[in-house]
TIRO-2110 file (N, C-alpha, C; in Angstrom, 1 decimal):
// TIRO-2110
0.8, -1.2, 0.0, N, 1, A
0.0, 0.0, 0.0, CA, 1, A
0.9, 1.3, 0.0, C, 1, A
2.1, 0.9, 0.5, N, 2, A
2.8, 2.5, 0.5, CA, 2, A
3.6, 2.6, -0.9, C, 2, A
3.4, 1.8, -1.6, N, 3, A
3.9, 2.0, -3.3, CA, 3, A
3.0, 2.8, -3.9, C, 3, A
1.5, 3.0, -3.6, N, 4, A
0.7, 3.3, -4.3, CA, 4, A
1.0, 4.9, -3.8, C, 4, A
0.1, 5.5, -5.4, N, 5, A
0.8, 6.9, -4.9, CA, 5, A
-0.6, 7.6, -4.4, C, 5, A
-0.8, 8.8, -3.6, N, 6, A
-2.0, 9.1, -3.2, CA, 6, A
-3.1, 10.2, -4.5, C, 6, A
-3.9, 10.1, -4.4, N, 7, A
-4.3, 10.7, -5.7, CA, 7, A
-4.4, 12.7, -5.3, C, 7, A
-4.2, 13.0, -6.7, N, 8, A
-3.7, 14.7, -6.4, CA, 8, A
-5.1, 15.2, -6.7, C, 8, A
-5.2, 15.8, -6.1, N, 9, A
-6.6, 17.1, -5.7, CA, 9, A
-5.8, 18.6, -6.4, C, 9, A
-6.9, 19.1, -7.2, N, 10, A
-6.8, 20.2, -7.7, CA, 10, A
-6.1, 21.3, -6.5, C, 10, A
-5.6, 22.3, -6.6, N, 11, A
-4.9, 23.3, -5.6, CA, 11, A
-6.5, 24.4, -5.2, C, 11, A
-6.5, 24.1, -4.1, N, 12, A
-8.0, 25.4, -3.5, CA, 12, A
-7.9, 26.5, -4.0, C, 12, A
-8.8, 27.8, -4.8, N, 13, A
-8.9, 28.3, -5.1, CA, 13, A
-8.2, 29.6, -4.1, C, 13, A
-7.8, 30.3, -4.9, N, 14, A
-7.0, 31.2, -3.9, CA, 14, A
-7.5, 32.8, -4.2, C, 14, A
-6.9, 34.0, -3.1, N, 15, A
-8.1, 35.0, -3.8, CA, 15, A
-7.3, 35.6, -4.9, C, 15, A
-6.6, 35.1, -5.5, N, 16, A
-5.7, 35.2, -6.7, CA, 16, A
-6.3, 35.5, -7.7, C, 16, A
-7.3, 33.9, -7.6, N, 17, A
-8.5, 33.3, -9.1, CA, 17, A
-9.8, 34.3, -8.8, C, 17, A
-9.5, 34.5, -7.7, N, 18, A
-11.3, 35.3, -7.0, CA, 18, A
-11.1, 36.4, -7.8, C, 18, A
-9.8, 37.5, -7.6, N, 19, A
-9.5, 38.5, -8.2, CA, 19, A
-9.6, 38.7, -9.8, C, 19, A
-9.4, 37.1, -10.3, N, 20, A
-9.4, 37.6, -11.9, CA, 20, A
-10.9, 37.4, -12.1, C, 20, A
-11.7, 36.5, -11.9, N, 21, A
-13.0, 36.1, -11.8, CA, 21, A
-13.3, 37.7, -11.8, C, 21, A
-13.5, 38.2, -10.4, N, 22, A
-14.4, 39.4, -10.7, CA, 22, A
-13.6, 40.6, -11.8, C, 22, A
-12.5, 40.5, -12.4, N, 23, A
-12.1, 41.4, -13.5, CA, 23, A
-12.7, 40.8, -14.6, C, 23, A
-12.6, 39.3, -14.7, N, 24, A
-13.3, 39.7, -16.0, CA, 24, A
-14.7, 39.2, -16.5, C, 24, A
-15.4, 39.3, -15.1, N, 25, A
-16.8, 39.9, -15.5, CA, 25, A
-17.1, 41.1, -15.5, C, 25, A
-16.5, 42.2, -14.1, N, 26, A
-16.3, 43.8, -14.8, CA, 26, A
-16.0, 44.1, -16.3, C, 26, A
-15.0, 43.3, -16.5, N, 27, A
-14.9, 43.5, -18.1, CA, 27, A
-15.7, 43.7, -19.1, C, 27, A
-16.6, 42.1, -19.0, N, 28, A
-17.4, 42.0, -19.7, CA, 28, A
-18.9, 42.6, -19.7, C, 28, A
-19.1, 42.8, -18.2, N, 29, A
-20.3, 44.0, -18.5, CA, 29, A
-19.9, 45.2, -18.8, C, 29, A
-18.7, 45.9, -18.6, N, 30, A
-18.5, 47.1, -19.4, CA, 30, A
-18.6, 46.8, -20.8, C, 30, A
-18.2, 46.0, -21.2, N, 31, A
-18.3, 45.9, -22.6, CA, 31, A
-19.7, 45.8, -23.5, C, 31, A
-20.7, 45.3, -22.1, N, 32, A
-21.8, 45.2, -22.5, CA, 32, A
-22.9, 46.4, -23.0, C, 32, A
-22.2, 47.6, -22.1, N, 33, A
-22.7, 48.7, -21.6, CA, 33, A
-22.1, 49.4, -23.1, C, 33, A
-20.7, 49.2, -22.7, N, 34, A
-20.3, 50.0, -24.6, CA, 34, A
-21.0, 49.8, -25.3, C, 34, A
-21.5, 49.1, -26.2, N, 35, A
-22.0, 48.1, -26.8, CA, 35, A
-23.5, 48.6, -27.2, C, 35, A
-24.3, 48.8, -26.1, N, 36, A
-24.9, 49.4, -26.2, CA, 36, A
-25.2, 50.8, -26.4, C, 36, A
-24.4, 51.7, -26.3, N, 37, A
-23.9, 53.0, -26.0, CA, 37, A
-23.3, 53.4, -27.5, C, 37, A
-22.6, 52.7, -27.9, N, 38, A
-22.3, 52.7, -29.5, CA, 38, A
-23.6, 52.6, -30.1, C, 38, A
-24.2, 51.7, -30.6, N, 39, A
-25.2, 51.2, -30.9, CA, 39, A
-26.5, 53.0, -30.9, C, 39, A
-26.8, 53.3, -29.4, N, 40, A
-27.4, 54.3, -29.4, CA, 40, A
-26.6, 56.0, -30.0, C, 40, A
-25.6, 55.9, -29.7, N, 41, A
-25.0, 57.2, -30.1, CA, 41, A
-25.1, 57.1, -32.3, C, 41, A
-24.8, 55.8, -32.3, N, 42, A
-24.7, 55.5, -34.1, CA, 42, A
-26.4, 55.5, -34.7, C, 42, A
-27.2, 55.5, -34.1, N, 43, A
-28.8, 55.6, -34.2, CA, 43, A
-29.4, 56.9, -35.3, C, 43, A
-29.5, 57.9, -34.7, N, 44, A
-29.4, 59.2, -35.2, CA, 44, A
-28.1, 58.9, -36.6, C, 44, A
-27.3, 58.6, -36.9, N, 45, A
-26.8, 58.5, -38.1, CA, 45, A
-27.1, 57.8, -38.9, C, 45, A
-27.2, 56.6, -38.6, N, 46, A
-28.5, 55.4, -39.4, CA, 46, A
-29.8, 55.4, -39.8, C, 46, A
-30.3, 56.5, -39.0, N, 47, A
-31.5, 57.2, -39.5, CA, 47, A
-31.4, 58.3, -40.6, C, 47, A
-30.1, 59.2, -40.5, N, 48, A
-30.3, 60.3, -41.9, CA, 48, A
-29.6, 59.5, -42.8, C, 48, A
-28.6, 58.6, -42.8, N, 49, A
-28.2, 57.8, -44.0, CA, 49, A
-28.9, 57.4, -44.8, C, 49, A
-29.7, 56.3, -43.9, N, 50, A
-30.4, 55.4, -44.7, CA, 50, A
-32.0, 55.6, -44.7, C, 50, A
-32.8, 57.2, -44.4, N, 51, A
-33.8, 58.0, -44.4, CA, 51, A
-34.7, 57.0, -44.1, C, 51, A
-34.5, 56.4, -42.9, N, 52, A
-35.7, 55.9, -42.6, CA, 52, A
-36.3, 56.6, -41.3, C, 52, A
-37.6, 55.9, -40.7, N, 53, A
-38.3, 56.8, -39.8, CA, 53, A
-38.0, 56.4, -38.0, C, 53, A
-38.7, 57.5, -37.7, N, 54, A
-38.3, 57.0, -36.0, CA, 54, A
-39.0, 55.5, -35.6, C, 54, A
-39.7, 54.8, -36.1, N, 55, A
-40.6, 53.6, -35.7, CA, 55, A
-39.2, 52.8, -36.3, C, 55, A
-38.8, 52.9, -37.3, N, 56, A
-38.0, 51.7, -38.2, CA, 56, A
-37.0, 51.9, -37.4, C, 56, A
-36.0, 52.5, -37.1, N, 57, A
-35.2, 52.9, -36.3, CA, 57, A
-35.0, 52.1, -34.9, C, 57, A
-36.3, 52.5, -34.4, N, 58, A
-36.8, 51.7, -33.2, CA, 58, A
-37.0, 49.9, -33.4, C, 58, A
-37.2, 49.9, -34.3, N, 59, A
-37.4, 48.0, -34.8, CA, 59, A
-35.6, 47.5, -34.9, C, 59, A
-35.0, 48.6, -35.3, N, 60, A
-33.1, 48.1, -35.6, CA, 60, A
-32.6, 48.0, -33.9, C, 60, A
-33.2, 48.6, -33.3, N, 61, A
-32.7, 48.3, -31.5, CA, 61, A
-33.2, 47.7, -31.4, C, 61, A
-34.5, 47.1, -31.7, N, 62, A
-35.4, 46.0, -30.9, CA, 62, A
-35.0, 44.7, -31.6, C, 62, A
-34.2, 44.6, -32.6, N, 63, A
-33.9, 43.4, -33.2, CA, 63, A
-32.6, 43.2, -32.8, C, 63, A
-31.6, 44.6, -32.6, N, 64, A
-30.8, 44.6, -32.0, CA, 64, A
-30.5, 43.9, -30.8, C, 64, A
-31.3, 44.5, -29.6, N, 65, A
-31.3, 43.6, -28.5, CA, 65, A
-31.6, 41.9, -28.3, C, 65, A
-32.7, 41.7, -29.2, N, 66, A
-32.7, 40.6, -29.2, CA, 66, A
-31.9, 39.9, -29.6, C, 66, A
-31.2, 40.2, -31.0, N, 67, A
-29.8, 39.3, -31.5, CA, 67, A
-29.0, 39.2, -30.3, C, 67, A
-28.5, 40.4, -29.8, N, 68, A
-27.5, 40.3, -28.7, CA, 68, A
-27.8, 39.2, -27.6, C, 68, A
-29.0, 39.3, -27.3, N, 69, A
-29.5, 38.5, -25.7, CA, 69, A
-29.4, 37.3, -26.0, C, 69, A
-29.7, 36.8, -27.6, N, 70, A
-30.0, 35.6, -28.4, CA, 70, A
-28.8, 35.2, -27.8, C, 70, A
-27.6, 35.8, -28.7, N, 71, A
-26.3, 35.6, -28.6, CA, 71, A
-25.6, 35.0, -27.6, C, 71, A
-26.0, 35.9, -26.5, N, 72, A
-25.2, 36.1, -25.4, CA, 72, A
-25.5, 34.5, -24.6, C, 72, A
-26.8, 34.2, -24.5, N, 73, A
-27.4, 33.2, -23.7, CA, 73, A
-26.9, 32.0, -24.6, C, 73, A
-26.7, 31.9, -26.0, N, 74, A
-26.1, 31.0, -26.9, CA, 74, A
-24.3, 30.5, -26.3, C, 74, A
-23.8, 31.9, -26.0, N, 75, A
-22.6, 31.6, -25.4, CA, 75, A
-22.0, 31.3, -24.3, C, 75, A
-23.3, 32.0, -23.6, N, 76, A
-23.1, 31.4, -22.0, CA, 76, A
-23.3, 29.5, -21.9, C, 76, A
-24.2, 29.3, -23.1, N, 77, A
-24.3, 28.0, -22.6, CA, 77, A
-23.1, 26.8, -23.5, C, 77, A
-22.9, 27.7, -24.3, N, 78, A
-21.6, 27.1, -24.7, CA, 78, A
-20.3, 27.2, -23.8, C, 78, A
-20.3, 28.2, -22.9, N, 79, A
-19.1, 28.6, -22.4, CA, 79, A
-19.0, 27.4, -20.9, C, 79, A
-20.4, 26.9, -20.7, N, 80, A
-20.3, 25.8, -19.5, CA, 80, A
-20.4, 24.6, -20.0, C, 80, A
-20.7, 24.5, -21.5, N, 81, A
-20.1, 23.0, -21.9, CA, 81, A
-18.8, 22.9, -21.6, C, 81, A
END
């Protein structure tokens, strides 16, 4: 029995990992917030470009968001496979 070797356990998380953990979800909801913030500031340009109206306009955010949410929940669930 003392030949056998004992089995290795992963090392306990330390606040090392805690610390990157919460950077890079700050990250990622900043990015989230840009994102959206681009999207709104570039609105008003997309409308005199492409001369469409304030309703159509409003349908490009609203398809907007949903692709994104689509997206997002697509890769959250890819990211815990």
């Amino acid at each position: 029995m003392a030949d056998q070797e004992r089995p290795r356990h992963p090392a306990a998380p330390t606040a090392e990992h805690g610390r990157l953990g919460l950077t890079l979800i700050l990250v990622a909801a900043f990015m989230v917030v840009l994102d959206f913030s681009i999207v709104n500031v570039a609105l008003s340009s997309i409308q005199r470009d492409l001369g469409v109206s304030a309703a159509t306009v409003q349908w490009m955010v609203t398809g907007y968001a949903i692709a994104f949410g689509g997206l997002l929940i697509l890769g959250g669930r890819a990211g815990d496979l």
